[in-house]
C-alpha positions in Angstrom: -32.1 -33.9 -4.2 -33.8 -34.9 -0.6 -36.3 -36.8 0.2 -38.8 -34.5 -1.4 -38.0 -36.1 -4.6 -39.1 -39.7 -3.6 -42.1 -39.7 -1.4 -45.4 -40.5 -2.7 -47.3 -38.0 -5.2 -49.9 -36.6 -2.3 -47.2 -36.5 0.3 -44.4 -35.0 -1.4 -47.4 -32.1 -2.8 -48.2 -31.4 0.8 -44.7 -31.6 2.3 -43.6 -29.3 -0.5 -46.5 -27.1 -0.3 -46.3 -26.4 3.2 -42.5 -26.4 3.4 -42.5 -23.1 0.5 -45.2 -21.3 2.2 -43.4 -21.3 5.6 -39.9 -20.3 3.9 -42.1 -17.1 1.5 -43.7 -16.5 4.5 -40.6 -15.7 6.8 -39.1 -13.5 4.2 -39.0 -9.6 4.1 -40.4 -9.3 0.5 -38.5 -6.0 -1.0 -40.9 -3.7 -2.4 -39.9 -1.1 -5.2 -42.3 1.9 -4.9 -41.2 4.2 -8.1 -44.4 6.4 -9.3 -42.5 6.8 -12.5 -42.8 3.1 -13.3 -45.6 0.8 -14.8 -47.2 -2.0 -11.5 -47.0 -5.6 -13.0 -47.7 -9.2 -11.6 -46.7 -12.4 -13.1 -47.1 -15.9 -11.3 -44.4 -18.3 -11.2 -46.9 -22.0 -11.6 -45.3 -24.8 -10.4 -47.0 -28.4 -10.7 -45.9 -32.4 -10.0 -45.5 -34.3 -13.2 -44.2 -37.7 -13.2 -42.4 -37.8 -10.4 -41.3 -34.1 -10.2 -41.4 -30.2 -10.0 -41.7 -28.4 -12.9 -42.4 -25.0 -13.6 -44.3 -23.3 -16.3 -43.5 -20.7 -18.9 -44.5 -18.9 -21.5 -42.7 -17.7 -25.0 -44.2 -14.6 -26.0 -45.7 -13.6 -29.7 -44.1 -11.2 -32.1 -47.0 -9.9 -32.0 -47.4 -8.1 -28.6 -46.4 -4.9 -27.4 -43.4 -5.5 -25.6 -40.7 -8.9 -25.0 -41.3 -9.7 -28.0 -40.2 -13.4 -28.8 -39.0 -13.3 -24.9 -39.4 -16.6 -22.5 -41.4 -15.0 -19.5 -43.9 -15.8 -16.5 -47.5 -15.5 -17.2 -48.5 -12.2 -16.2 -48.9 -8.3 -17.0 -49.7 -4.7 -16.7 -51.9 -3.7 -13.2 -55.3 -2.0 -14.3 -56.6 0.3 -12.0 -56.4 -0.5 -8.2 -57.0 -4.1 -8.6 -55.0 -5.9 -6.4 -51.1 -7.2 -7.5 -52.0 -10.7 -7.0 -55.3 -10.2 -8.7 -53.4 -9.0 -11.7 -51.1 -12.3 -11.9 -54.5 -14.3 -11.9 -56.1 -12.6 -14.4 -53.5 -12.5 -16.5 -53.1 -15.9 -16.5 -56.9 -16.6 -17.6 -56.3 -14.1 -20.3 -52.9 -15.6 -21.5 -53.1 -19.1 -20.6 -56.6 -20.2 -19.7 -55.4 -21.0 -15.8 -58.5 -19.9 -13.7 -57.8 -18.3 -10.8 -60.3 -20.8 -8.8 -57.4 -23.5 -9.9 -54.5 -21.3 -8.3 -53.3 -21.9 -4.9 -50.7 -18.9 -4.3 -48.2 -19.7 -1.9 -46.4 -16.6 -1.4 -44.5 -13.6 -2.6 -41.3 -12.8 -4.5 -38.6 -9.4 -4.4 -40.3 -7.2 -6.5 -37.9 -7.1 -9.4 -37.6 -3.9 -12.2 -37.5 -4.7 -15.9 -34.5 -2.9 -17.8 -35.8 -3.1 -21.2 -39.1 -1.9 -20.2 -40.7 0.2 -17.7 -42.3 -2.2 -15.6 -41.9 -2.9 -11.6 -42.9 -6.5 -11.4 -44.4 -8.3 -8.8 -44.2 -12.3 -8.3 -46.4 -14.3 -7.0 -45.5 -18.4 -6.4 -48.6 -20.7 -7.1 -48.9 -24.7 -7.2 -51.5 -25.5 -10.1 -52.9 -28.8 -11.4 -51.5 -31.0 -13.9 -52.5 -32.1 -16.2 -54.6 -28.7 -17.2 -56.4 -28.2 -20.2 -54.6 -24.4 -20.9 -56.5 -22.1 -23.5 -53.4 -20.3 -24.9 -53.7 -16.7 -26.4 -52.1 -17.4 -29.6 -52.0 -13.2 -30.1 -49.9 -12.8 -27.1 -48.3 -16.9 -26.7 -46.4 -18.7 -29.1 -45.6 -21.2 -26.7 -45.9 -22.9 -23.1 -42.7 -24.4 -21.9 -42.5 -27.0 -19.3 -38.9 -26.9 -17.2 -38.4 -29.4 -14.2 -37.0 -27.7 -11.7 -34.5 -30.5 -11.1 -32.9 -29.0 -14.7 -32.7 -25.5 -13.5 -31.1 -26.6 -10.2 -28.3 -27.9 -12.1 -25.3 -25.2 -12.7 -24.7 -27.1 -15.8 -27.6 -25.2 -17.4 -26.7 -22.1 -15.7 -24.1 -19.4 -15.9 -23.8 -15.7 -14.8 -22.6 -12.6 -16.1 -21.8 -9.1 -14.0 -22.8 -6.0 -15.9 -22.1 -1.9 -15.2 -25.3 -0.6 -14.9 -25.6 3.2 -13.8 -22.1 3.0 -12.7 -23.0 -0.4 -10.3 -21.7 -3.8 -10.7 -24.5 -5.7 -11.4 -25.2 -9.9 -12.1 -27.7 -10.9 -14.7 -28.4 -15.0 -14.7 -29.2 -16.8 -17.6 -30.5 -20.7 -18.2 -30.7 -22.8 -20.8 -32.7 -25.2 -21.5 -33.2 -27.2 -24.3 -31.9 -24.4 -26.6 -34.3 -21.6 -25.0 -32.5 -19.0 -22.8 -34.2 -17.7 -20.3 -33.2 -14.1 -19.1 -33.4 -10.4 -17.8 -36.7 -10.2 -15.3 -37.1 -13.3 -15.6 -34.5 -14.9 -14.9 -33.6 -13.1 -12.0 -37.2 -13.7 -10.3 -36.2 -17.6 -11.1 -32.5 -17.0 -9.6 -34.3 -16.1 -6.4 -36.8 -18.7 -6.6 -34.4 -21.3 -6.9 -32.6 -19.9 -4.0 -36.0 -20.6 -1.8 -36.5 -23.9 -3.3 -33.3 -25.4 -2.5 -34.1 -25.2 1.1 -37.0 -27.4 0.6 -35.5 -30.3 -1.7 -32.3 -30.3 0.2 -34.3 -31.2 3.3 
């Protein structure tokens, strides 16, 4: 996986760290403006556990609103004018217990639109601490799940599908891991993630 993957625990943070920031940085983020749609932000954690990237999700209640029982990214509905990015953080003190003092956010994601809902979602890429003593929203969180990256970067675990949608061909990404499927929104912010983060293990 590169050299990334062996250095020592404060090295490979800041190598990686740095590395991501310069690669979101040099992007052209795509922005979907659409008036008819709700502004969201969700932040895509990542932290170094025992000797490697993982990234954090959540599994949503049956109890909330909407994605019910869905694997998703820590995040929500915009209120007001308040800031995208200020959204993702305070969404993850509300579903999580991450505080947004603990949050270093690296950069910016495609903004992506969620087909079962009517949501324009914007994500943000953070490195947190581990370990974390998380204060889960049992109302809106059934779950955190922990996937090393190393996992997701494996096609065994992945697979891809092309769907018709409004007359266009279209690819929707699902992984699997350890029996949970990750999907829709998500999954395709985590497609294009992975895309990023390739260039900095493969280094």
């Amino acid at each position: 996986m590169g050299s990334l993957y062996w250095l020592g625990g404060g090295v490979i943070i800041t190598a990686m760290k740095q590395r991501l920031k310069q690669l979101l940085s040099l992007r052209q983020k795509r922005r979907i403006v659409d008036a008819s749609r709700i502004s969201a932000a969700v932040l895509l954690p990542i932290y170094y556990k025992q000797g490697q990237y993982y990234i954090l999700l959540t599994k949503r209640t049956e109890k909330v609103k909407e994605h019910k029982g869905q694997i998703s990214f820590p995040g929500g509905a915009r209120e007001g004018e308040e800031m995208l990015v200020n959204t993702a953080l305070r969404e993850c003190a509300e579903e999580i217990g991450l505080m947004a003092e603990e949050v270093e956010i690296l950069g910016e994601l495609d903004d992506t639109i969620s087909r079962t809902s009517n949501y324009i979602i914007s994500p943000f890429v953070a490195l947190i601490p581990w370990p974390y003593q998380f204060q889960v929203n049992r109302e809106e969180i059934e779950e955190l799940i922990e996937v090393p990256l190393s996992a997701l970067l494996d096609s065994s675990y992945q697979r891809q599908e092309t769907e018709i949608i409004d007359g266009a061909a279209v690819i929707s990404y699902f992984y699997n891991y350890q029996g949970r499927v990750i999907w829709g929104a998500t999954a395709r912010i985590l497609n294009q993630f992975l895309d990023i983060f390739t260039q900095v293990v493969g280094e």
